[in-house]
C-alpha positions, -999 to 999 in steps of 0.1 A, spaced: -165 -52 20 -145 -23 21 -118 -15 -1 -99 16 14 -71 37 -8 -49 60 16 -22 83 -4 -3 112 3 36 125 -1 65 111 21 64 116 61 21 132 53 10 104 83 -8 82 52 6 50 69 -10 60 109 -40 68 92 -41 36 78 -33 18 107 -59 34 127 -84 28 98 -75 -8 92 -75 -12 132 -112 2 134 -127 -29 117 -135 -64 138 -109 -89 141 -67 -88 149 -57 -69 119 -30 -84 92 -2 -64 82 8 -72 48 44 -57 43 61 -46 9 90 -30 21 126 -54 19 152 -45 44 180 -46 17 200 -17 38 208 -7 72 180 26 70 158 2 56 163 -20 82 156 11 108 126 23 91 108 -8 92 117 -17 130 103 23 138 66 9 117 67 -24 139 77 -6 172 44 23 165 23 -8 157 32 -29 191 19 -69 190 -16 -62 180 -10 -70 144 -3 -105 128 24 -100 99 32 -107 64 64 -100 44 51 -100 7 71 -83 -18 60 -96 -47 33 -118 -45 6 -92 -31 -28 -112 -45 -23 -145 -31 -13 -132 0 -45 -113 0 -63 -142 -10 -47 -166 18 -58 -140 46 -94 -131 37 -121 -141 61 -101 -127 92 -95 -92 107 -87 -61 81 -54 -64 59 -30 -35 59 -10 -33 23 23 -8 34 25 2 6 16 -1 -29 50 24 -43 71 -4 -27 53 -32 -40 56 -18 -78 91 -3 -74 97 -49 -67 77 -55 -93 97 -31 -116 131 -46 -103 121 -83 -107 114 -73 -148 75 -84 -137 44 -70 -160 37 -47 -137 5 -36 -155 -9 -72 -149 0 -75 -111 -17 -38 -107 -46 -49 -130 -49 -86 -107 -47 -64 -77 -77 -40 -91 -97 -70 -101 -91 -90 -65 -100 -66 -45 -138 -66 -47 -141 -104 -43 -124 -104 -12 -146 -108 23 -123 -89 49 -115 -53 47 -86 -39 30 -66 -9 37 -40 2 11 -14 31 14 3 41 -18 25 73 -23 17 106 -46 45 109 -64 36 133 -93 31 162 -74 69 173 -80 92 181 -106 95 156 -141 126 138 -126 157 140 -150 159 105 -157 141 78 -173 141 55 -146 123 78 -124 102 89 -150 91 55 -158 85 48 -123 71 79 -117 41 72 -149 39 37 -135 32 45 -99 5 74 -114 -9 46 -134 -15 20 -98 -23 46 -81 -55 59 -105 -66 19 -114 -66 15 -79 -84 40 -67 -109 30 -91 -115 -1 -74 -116 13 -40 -149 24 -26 -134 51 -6 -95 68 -11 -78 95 14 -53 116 11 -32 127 36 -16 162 37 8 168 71 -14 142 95 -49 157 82 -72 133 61 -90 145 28 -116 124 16 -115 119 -21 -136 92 -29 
């Protein structure tokens, strides 16, 4: 089964790479969504990813609860996870153990039948932030990011549309 890690910076094309991946195995692919529309640009950016994906795709809005809702759709088409720096910035908000959702996540993945697809954003490529909340966030998502890409068998990055196979 494959587990597939796709990362890159803001606006790098991680998430139509990932599409196109997740799309390239059997079955109707399932689009598991971590992004909440708690704003009106929010609300834009996520009705631009469902307009660029069309009907093809059968969705789930999972915030939090990432695992289960892995769990509940194996044995179908590929799962999509959009994205992982969303899912942990919820986590971090709802005061959850982040650590053991990440390290559930790294451990689920190779049991599961279907392929999965995860993006995730490279955030430590910039400047230490000046605060501790981003700095926290900023170690935390370097943390997910390296655990799971351990548990992937293969991980991309994406750099202005163009693919770099890491792993």
């Amino acid at each position: 089964m494959a587990v597939i890690l796709i990362t890159g910076g803001a606006r790098s094309g991680k998430s139509t790479r990932a599409e196109a991946r997740a799309k390239g195995f059997p079955g109707r692919p399932v689009y598991l969504a971590t992004a909440e529309a708690l704003d009106t640009e929010m609300d834009e950016r996520i009705a631009k990813h469902r307009a660029r994906r069309g009907t093809d795709w059968i969705e789930r809005e999972v915030p939090l609860d990432l695992v289960p809702a892995l769990v509940a759709t194996d044995g179908g088409g590929a799962r999509l996870v959009d994205c992982l720096t969303l899912w942990l910035s919820n986590l971090m908000h709802a005061e959850r153990d982040w650590e053991s959702d990440v390290k559930q996540l790294a451990d689920a993945l190779p049991q599961l039948n279907s392929p999965v697809v995860l993006v995730t954003n490279e955030v430590g490529l910039g400047i230490v932030p000046d605060n501790a909340l981003a700095r926290s966030f900023r170690d935390a998502a370097g943390i997910m990011n390296q655990t799971i890409a351990a548990a992937a068998n293969e991980v991309e990055f994406v750099v202005a549309g163009l693919p770099m196979k890491l792993k």
